[in-house]
C-alpha positions as CSV (number, residue, x, y, z in Angstrom):
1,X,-23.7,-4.4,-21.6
2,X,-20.4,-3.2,-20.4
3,X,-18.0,-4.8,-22.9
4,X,-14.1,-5.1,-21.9
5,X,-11.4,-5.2,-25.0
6,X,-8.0,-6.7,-24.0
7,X,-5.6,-5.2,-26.9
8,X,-2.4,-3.6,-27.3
9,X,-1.4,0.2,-27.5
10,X,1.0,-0.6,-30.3
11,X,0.4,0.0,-34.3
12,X,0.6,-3.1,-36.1
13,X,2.5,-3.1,-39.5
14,X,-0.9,-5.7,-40.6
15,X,-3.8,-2.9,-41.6
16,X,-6.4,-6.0,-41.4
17,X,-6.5,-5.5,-37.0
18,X,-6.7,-2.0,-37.7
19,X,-9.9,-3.0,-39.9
20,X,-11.0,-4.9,-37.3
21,X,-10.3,-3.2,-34.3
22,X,-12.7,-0.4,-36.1
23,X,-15.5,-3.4,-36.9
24,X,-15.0,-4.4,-33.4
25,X,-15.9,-0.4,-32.1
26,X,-18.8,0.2,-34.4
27,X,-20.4,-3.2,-33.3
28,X,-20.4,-2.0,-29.6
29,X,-20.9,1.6,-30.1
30,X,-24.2,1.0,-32.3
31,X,-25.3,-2.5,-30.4
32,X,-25.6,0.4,-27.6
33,X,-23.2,-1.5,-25.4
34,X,-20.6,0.1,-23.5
35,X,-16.8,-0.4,-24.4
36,X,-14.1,-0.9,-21.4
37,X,-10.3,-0.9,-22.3
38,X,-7.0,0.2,-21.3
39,X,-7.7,3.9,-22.0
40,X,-5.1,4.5,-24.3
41,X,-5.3,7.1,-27.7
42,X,-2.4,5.8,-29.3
43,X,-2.3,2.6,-31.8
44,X,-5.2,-0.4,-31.7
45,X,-6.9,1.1,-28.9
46,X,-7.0,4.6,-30.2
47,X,-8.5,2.7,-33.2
48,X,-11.1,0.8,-30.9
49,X,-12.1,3.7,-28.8
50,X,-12.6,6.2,-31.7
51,X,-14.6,4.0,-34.1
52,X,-17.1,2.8,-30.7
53,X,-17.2,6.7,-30.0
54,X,-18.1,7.3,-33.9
55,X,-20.4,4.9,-33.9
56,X,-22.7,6.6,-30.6
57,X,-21.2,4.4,-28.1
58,X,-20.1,4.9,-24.9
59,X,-16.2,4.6,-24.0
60,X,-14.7,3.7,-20.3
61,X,-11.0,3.7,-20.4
62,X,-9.1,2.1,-16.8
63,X,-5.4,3.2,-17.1
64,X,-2.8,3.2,-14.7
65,X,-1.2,7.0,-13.6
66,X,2.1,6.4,-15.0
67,X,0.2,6.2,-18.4
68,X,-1.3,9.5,-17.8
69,X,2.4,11.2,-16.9
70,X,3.3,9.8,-20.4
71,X,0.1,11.5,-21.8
72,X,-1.1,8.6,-23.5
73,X,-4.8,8.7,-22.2
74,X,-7.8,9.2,-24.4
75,X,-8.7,12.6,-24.3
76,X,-12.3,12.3,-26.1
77,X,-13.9,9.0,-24.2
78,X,-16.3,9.5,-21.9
79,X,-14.8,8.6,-18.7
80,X,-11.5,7.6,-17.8
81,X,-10.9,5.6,-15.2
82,X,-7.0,6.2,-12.9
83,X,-5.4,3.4,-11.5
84,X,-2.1,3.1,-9.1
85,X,-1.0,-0.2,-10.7
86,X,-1.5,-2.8,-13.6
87,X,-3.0,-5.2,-11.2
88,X,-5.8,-2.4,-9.9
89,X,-6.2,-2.0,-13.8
90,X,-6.9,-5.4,-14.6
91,X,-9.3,-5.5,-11.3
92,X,-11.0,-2.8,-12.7
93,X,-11.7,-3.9,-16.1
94,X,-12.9,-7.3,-14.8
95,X,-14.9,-5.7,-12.2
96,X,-16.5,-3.7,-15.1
97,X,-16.9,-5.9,-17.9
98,X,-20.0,-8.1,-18.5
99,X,-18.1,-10.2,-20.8
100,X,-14.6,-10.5,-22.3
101,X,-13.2,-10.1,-25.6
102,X,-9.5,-10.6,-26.3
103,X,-8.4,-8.9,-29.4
104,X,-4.8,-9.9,-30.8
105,X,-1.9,-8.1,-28.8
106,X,1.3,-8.2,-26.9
107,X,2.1,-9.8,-23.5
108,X,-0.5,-7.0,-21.9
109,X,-3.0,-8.7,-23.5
110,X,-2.0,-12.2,-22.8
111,X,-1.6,-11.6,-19.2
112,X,-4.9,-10.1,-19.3
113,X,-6.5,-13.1,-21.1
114,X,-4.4,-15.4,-19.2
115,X,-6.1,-14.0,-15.6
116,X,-9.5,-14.0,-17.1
117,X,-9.1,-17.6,-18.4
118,X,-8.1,-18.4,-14.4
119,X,-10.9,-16.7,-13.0
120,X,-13.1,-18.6,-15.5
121,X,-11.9,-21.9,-15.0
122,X,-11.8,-21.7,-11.3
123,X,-15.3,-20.5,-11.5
124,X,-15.0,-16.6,-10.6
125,X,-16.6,-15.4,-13.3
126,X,-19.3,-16.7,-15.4
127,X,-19.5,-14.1,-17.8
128,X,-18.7,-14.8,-21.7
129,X,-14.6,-14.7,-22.7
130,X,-14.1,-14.6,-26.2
131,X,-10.7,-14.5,-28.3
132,X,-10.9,-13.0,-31.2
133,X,-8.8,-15.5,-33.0
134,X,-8.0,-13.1,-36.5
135,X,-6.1,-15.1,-39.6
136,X,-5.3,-17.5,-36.9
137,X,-3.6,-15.7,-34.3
138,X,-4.3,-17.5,-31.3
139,X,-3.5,-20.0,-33.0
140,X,-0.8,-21.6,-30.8
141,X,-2.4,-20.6,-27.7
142,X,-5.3,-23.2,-28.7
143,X,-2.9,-25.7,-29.6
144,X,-1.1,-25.0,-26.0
145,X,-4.4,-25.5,-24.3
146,X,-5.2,-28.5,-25.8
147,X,-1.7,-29.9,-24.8
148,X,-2.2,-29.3,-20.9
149,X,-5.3,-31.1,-21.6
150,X,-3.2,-34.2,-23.5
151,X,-1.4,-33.8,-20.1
152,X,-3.9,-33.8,-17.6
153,X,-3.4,-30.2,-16.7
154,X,-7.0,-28.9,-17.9
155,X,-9.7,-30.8,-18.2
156,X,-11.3,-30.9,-21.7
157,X,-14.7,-29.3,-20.6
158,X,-13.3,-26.1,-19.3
159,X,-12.3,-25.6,-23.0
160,X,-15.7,-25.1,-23.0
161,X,-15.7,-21.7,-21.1
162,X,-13.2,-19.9,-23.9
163,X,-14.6,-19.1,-27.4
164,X,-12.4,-18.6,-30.3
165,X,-14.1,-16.6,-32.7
166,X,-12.4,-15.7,-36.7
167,X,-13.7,-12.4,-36.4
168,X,-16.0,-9.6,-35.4
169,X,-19.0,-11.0,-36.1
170,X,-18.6,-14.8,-34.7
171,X,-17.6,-13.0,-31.6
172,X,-20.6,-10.6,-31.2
173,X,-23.2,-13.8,-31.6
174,X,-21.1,-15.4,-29.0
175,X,-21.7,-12.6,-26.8
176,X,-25.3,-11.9,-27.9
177,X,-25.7,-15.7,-27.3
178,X,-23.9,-16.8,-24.7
C-alpha cells in the first residue's frame, strides 16, 4: 500500500514529533508498505523518510524543481518524483497514495489536508484520511469542523470520512482497518 505523509520540512523545537515521525517510518517501512511524501531530507521529513528507509521500506518522494535548485531533495530514497509546481505535487501525491495520513505541520500541510478533506467529502476519493492528531494538535481544527457543522456548512456524517488518531498506532489500525 502506497502510503502518503502530509508533514512539514521544518525541525520542531518538540523532540516528541521527531519520535513520532520515526514510529510513523518504521511502521510503513516494516508493514512492507510504501511511503509517499514531499521528498525533502531536511527536518520531519528527513526524519520520516530515513527511519521508513531503515526499517526495509520503500520511499517515493514528489517535489517541486525549485526544491531541487535549493538542494533540499532526499538523496537516499528510492525514487524521487520532479514536479513544475505545488499543485502538480499535491496531484501527484494524491494520485499515488492509497490512503492519507496527516502528520502535524505548517500551512503545507494544512493545505494539503485541507484538499484531501475536499476531495473526500465531495466523494473523489474513497481512500482512508487520517490526522495524526499528536498531544492534541489538531485540536482546533476538530473544534472548527464541528462548528461549520453547528452552522450548517458540513453535514455531521462526513465527519465520518476523517479520522483523528492520538498517535502512530491508532492511525495504522485505522488504515489497516479501514
Amino acid at each position: 500500500m502506497n502510503i502518503t505523509v502530509y508533514l512539514g520540512a521544518s525541525n520542531s523545537t518538540d523532540k516528541m514529533y521527531k519520535k513520532e515521525a520515526e514510529a510513523l517510518g518504521t511502521w510503513i517501512g516494516k508493514t512492507g508498505n510504501r511511503l509517499i511524501y514531499g521528498g525533502s531530507r531536511v527536518g520531519l521529513m528527513g526524519v520520516l523518510a530515513d527511519a521508513c528507509l531503515k526499517a526495509g521500506g520503500e520511499v517515493i518522494g514528489v517535489e517541486p524543481s525549485f526544491f531541487i535548485e535549493d538542494e533540499l531533495q532526499h538523496e537516499g530514497i528510492t525514487q524521487l518524483i520532479v514536479t513544475e509546481t505545488m499543485n502538480e505535487r499535491r496531484a501527484k501525491m494524491i494520485e499515488l497514495g492509497d490512503a492519507f495520513i496527516a502528520f502535524p505541520g505548517g500551512t503545507g500541510t494544512l493545505e494539503e489536508l485541507a484538499e484531501v478533506m475536499s476531495l473526500k467529502k465531495l466523494g473523489h476519493i474513497t481512500k482512508p484520511l487520517v490526522i495524526l492528531n499528536i498531544e492534541g494538535f489538531y485540536d482546533p481544527l476538530a473544534a472548527m469542523l464541528d462548528k461549520m457543522v453547528a452552522e450548517g456548512f458540513l453535514d455531521r456524517r462526513e465527519l465520518d470520512k476523517f479520522f483523528f488518531a492520538k498517535n502512530v498506532e491508532s492511525a495504522a489500525w485505522h488504515i489497516r482497518h479501514a
